[in-house]
N, C-alpha and C positions, 0 to 999 in steps of 0.2 A: 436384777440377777440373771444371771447366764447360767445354763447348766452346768458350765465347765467349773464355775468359782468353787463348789462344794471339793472337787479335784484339785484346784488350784490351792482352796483352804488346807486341807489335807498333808498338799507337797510343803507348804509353810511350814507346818509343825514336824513334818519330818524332819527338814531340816535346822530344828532348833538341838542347839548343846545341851540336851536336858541334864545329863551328869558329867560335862566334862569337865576336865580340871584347868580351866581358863578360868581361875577367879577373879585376875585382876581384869578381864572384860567386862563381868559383873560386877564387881567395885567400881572401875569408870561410868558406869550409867545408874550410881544408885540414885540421883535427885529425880532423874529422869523415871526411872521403874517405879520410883515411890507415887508421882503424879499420875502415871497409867492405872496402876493398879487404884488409885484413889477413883479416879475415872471409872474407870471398871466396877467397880463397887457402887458409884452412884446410875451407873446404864442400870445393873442388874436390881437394884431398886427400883427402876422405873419400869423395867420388864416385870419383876415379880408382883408389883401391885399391878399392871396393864392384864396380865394374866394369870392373877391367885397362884403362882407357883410360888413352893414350899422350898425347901430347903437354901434358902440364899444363904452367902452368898454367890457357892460353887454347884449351880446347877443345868443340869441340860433342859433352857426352856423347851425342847419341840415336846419334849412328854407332858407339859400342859398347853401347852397352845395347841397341837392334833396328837391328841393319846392314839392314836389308829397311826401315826405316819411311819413309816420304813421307808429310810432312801433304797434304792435301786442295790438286787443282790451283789452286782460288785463291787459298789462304794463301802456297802458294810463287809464285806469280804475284806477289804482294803483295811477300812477304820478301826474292823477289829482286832486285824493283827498289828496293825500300828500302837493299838490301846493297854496289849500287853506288853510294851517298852516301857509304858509310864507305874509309877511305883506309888501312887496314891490317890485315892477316890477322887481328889478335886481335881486333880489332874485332868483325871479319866473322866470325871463329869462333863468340865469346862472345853476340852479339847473337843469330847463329840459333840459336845450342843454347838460347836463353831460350825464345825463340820456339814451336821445334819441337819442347822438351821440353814445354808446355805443353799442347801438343796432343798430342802423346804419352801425357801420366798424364792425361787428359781421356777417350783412345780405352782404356787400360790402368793404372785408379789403383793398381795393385799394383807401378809401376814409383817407386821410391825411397821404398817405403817404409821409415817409421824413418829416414830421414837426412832432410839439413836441406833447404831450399830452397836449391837449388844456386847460381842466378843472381840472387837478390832484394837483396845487397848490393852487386852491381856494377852491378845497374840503378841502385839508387838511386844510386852512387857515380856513374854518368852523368849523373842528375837534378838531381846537387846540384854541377856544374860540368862536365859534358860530357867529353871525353877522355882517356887517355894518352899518353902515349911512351915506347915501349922500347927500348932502344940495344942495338946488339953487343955489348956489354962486360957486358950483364944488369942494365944500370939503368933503374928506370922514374922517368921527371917524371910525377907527378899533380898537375903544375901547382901550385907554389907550393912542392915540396921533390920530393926526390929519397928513392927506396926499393927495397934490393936483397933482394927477396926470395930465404931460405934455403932449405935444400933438403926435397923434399916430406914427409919423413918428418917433421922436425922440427915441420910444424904439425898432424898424426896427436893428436899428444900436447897441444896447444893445448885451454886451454878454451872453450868457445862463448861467444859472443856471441849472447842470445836475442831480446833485444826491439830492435829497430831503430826504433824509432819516431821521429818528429820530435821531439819533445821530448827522447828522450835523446840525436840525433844533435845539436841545436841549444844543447844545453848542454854539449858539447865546444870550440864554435865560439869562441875569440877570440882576437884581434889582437896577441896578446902570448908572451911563453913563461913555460909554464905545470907548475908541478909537483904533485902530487897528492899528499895525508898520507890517511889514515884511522886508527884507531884498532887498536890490535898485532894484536886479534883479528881484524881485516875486516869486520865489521861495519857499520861505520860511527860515527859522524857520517862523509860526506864532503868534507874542505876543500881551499880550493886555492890557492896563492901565484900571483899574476900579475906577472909582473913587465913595468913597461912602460919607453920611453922616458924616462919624470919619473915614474918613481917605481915602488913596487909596491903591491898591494892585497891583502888579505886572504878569502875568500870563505866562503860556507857553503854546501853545496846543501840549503837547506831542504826542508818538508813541503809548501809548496805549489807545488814542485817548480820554481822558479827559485834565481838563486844572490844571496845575502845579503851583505853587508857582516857580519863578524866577526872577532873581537880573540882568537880560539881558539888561534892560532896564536903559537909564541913566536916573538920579533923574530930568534933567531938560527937556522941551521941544526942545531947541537951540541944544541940542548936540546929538539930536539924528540923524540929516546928517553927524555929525563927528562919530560917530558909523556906520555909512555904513545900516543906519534904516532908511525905507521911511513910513508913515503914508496913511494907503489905508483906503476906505468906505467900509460898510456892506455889499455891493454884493461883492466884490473883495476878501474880509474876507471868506465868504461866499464856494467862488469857492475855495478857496484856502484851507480851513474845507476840504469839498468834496473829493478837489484831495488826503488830506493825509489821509483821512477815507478809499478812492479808494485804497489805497497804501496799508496801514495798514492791508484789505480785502483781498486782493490778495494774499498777505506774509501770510497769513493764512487758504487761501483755501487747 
């Protein structure tokens, strides 16, 4: 950490659309927002147990990792008139624990070591259509579906999600309902049935890391175990994006 990042976290959230009326840019990235924030939900599991902090899943860890820390009088001069923009405690939680954890492992980088970046997937998940909404009842709208997150223990045991990149976040992204095969082992190829209004489509995530027109896929659902194709969810999808983006990256450095 740089002292600058806590500044630079900051200028991110200023400029997200927190309420503006571009919904269909949040409607284009709901697979993607829905995987963030899934993400998100399993870091701050691993924060709250690393550090007994209470309130998950919308909390500001520095008030239990250094109950004494204050960032520097301008950043909070800064953060707290930024914080009366936002219209709701998790907001207002989530936005300054980005903030002022920043500057935090800036002043002390031995604070989170070994765990993940705590807030990097819900920033982006603001970047890439701006809010939520959490109801009484423990439902959240991420705008364009609805998501009741389980209970904290159960995302302990979650695997990570490591590479967040645009490219793997933007090849979740489309307009249709979408289910995911790869092959028994996991490995891959990864394919994916779209199914739309008029009709459905067949996909590949190729090597040059977009998604293909291919015939891989048989016409029915029954025979795709006799094709040696197993049907995985969007974080498994997800990882498996990742790993051949990783790959692809590599082969090209």
């Amino acid at each position: 950490m740089t002292d600058g990042e806590a500044s630079s976290m900051l200028n991110r959230l200023r400029a997200v659309e927190w309420m503006g009326d571009d919904w269909d840019y949040a409607y284009g990235h709901v697979n993607s927002r829905r995987v963030l924030f899934r993400e998100y939900l399993r870091r701050a599991a691993v924060w709250s147990q690393a550090y007994s902090a209470e309130g998950w899943p919308f909390f500001d860890v520095t008030r239990f990792v250094d109950p004494g820390f204050e960032p520097s009088p301008e950043l909070k001069e800064e953060l707290d008139d930024f914080l009366k923009r936002l219209t709701t405690k998790e907001l207002r939680n989530t936005c300054a624990g980005a903030v002022r954890l920043a500057e935090l492992q800036a002043q002390n980088p031995a604070v989170g070591a070994g765990l993940p970046d705590l807030y990097e997937p819900l920033v982006i998940f603001y970047e890439r259509g701006g809010d939520f909404a959490y109801d009484n009842a423990g439902w959240l709208d991420l705008t364009g579906v609805r998501y009741r997150p389980a209970p904290r223990e159960s995302y302990l045991s979650s695997s990570p999600i490591v590479l967040l990149s645009d490219v793997v976040l933007d090849a979740l992204d489309v307009t249709a309902r979408v289910t995911y095969y790869t092959a028994a082992d996991g490995q891959g190829p990864l394919l994916r049935r779209c199914v739309l209004r008029d009709g459905q489509s067949d996909e590949l995530f190729a090597r040059d890391l977009r998604w293909e027109p291919t015939d891989l896929l048989p016409a029915s659902e029954g025979s795709m175990k006799e094709a040696g194709l197993v049907e995985i969810d969007e974080l498994a999808a997800t990882r498996l994006i990742g790993a051949i983006v990783a790959a692809g990256s590599g082969s090209n450095s």
